[in-house]
C-alpha positions, -999 to 999 in steps of 0.1 A, spaced: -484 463 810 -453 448 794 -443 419 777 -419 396 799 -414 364 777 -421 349 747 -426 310 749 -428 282 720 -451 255 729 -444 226 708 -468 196 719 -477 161 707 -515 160 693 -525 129 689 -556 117 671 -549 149 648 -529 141 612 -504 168 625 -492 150 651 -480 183 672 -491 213 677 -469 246 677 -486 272 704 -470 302 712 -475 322 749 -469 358 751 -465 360 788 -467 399 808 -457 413 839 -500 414 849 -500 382 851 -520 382 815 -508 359 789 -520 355 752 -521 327 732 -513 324 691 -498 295 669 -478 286 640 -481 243 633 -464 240 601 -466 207 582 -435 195 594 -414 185 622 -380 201 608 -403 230 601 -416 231 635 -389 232 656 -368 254 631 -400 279 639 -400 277 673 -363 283 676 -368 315 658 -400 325 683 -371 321 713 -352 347 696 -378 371 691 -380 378 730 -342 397 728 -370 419 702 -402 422 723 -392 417 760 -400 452 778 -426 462 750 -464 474 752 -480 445 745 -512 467 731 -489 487 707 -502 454 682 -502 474 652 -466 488 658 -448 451 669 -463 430 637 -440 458 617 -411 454 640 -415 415 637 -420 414 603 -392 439 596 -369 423 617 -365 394 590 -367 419 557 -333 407 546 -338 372 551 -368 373 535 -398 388 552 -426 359 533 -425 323 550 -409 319 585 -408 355 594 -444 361 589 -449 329 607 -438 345 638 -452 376 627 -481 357 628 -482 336 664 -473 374 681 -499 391 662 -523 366 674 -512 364 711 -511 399 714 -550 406 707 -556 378 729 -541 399 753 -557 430 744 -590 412 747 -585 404 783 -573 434 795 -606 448 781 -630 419 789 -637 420 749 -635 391 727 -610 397 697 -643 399 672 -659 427 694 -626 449 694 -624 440 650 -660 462 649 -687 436 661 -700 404 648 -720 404 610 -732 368 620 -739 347 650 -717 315 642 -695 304 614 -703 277 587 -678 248 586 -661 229 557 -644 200 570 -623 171 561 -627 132 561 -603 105 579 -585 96 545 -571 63 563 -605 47 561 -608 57 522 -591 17 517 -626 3 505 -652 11 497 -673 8 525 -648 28 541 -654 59 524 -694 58 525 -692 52 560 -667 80 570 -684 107 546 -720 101 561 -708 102 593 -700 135 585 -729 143 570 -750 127 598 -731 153 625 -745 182 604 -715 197 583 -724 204 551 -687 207 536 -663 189 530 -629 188 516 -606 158 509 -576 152 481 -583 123 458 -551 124 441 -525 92 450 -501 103 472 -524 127 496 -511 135 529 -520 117 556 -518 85 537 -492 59 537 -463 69 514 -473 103 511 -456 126 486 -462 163 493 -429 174 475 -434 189 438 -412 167 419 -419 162 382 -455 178 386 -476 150 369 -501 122 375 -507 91 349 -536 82 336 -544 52 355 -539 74 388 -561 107 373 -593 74 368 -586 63 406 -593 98 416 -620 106 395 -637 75 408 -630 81 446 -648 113 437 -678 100 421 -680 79 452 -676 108 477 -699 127 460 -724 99 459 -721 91 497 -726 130 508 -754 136 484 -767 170 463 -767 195 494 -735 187 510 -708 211 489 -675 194 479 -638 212 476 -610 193 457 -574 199 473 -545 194 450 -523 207 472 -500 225 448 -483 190 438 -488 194 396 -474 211 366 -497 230 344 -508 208 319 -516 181 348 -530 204 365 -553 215 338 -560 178 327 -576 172 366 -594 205 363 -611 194 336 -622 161 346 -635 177 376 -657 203 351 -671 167 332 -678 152 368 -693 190 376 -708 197 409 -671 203 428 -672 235 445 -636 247 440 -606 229 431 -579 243 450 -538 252 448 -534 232 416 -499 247 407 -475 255 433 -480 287 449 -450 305 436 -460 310 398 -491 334 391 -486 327 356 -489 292 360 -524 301 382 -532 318 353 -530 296 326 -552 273 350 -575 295 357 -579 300 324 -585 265 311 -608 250 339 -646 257 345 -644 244 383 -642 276 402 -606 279 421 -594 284 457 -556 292 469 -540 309 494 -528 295 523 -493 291 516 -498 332 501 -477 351 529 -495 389 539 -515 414 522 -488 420 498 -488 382 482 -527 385 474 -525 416 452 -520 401 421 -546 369 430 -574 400 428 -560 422 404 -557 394 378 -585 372 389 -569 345 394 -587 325 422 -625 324 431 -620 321 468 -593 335 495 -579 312 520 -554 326 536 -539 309 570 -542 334 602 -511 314 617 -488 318 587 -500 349 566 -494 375 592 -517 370 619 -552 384 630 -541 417 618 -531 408 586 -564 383 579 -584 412 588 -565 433 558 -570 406 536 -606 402 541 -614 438 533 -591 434 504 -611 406 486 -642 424 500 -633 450 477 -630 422 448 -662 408 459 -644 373 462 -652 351 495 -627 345 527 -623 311 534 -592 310 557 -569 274 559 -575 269 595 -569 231 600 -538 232 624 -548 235 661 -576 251 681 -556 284 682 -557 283 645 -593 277 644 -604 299 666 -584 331 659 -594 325 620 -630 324 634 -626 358 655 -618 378 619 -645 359 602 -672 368 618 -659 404 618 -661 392 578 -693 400 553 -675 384 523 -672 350 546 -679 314 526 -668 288 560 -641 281 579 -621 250 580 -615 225 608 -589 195 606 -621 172 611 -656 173 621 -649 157 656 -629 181 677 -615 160 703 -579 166 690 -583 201 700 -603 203 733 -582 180 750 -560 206 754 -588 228 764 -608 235 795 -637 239 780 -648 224 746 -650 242 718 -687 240 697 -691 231 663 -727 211 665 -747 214 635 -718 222 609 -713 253 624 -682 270 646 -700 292 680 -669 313 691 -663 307 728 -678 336 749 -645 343 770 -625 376 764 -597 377 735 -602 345 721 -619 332 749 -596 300 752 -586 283 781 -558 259 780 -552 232 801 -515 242 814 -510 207 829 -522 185 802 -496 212 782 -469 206 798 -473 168 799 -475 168 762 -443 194 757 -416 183 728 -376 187 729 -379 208 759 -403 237 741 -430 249 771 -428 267 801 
């Protein structure tokens, strides 16, 4: 078997606060084509991705698509002088992912079964609210016990002004700080969350990176008065460790980061320092299925938990969900939200999540079907195939 033609699938999604997805097709001369993904947060970002994936076919074209192993290094080395962390190990990624896919049907295997077997039968979900209803306050009781009434049991929102997916978002880092008045608005919004999901449902603050580190240690610390937050996570942005550190240091709230950490490589000094509670690196962006795998056995080592960012597209989910259940030091999963119709309609057959939990779909590889019509009816600036 070879590899014949890597193609970028760029694709509207709506009802998901994406708005497109980034799929990527490893096609072969069997007639066997995998499936990965790379949905970044941004448009410019997407297509500048995608662009790259094109390219990668003058790399991989002719190749053994089950030599996985030996193409992530050839990906990943290809960009070295470029810099191998952020859109090289994106693609690194979206082939890595594809290519197991592939592997898997060949073999009739699921991607878990060829990682050394399942440790559990499904995978416990954290997932996030619709943050546009959050405009009263009967908005946010009613969104959060719907959640809570569909059996998920986590759930992670950002209650800082300025959270994506709102109007006038602001996911730059800019001057790094938040007033007063704005730190009370959160700090309400969470008391009210937390009073709406009640004492068993298991809350995760997202700061998304956006503060400097006296902000970020104010918040952390209003969050240890309110107590009963589960982590509080990326409160600095990702490139300072020291900054982490001085967090770390001065907040009780246990902390989560990750999934804007690029390979194996990027987490050594998050375990050797102790610098984050939980793991959550992203399959599509942090090196792929391979890499996750790596990861996991690193922090297994560490003895902290694997809570992968998976809240991009059904690719994203699933293949996340493939290395966690390979996983013993596994917390949950993420999905984009706890109704998965933004992801099955590009589906065959549904993916399951009743109950709070993910079941992995029983197929071979990842055991995803795609609809290749409803695809290409949704394809973007002439990316499909």
């Amino acid at each position: 078997m070879r590899i014949t033609e890597i193609v970028p699938w760029l694709v509207r999604s709506g009802g998901s606060f994406w708005g497109e997805f980034l799929f990527v097709e490893v096609r072969t001369d069997e007639g066997i084509s995998g499936w990965g993904e790379i949905t970044t947060t941004t448009p410019t970002a997407n297509r500048g991705i995608a662009a790259m994936v094109r390219q990668v076919n003058d790399l991989l074209v002719g190749d053994d698509p089950a030599r996985i192993e030996d193409t992530w290094n050839k990906v990943f080395r290809a960009f070295t002088y470029m810099g191998s962390r952020g859109a090289g190990t994106n693609v690194t990624s979206a082939v890595d992912i594809a290519l197991w896919d592939i592997r898997g049907k060949a073999l009739g295997l699921r991607v878990c079964d060829l990682l050394g077997g399942p440790v559990r039968d499904d995978l416990l979900i954290y997932t996030h609210p619709d943050q546009r209803r959050f405009g009263t306050r009967e908005g946010v009781v009613e969104e959060i016990r719907g959640i809570v009434e569909s059996g998920h049991t986590g759930i992670k929102f950002d209650p800082y002004p300025h959270a994506p997916g709102l109007p006038q978002s602001n996911d730059r880092y800019l001057d790094g700080r938040l007033s007063r008045a704005e730190e009370r608005q959160a700090m309400e919004l969470t008391a009210l969350v937390q009073e709406a999901a009640g004492p068993d449902v298991e809350l995760m603050i997202d700061a998304h990176g956006r503060f400097d580190v006296p902000t970020a240690i104010r918040l952390g610390q209003a969050l240890d008065e309110l107590g009963g937050i589960h982590w509080y996570e990326e409160p600095v942005p990702p490139e300072s460790y020291h900054a982490l550190r001085q967090v770390r240091e001065g907040v009780r709230t246990p902390i989560s980061v990750g999934e804007r950490l690029h390979t194996r490589w990027d987490f050594v000094p998050v375990f050797e320092q102790g610098l984050a509670d939980f793991a959550m690196p992203d399959v599509t962006w942090t090196g792929g299925i391979s890499e996750l795998k790596k990861i996991s056995t690193m922090a297994e080592a560490y003895y902290v938990p694997m809570s992968p960012h998976d809240a991009a597209g059904p690719v994203n989910l699933v293949a996340g969900g493939q290395v966690m259940i390979t996983v013993p030091n596994f917390y949950r999963i993420e999905s984009s939200r706890h109704d998965l119709s933004s992801y099955n309609r590009f589906l065959t057959a549904p993916l399951d999540n009743s109950g709070g939990s993910l079941k992995l779909p029983p197929g071979p590889g990842l055991g995803l079907d795609f609809d290749l019509d409803y695809l290409r009816a949704h394809a973007l600036d002439g990316f499909g195939g």
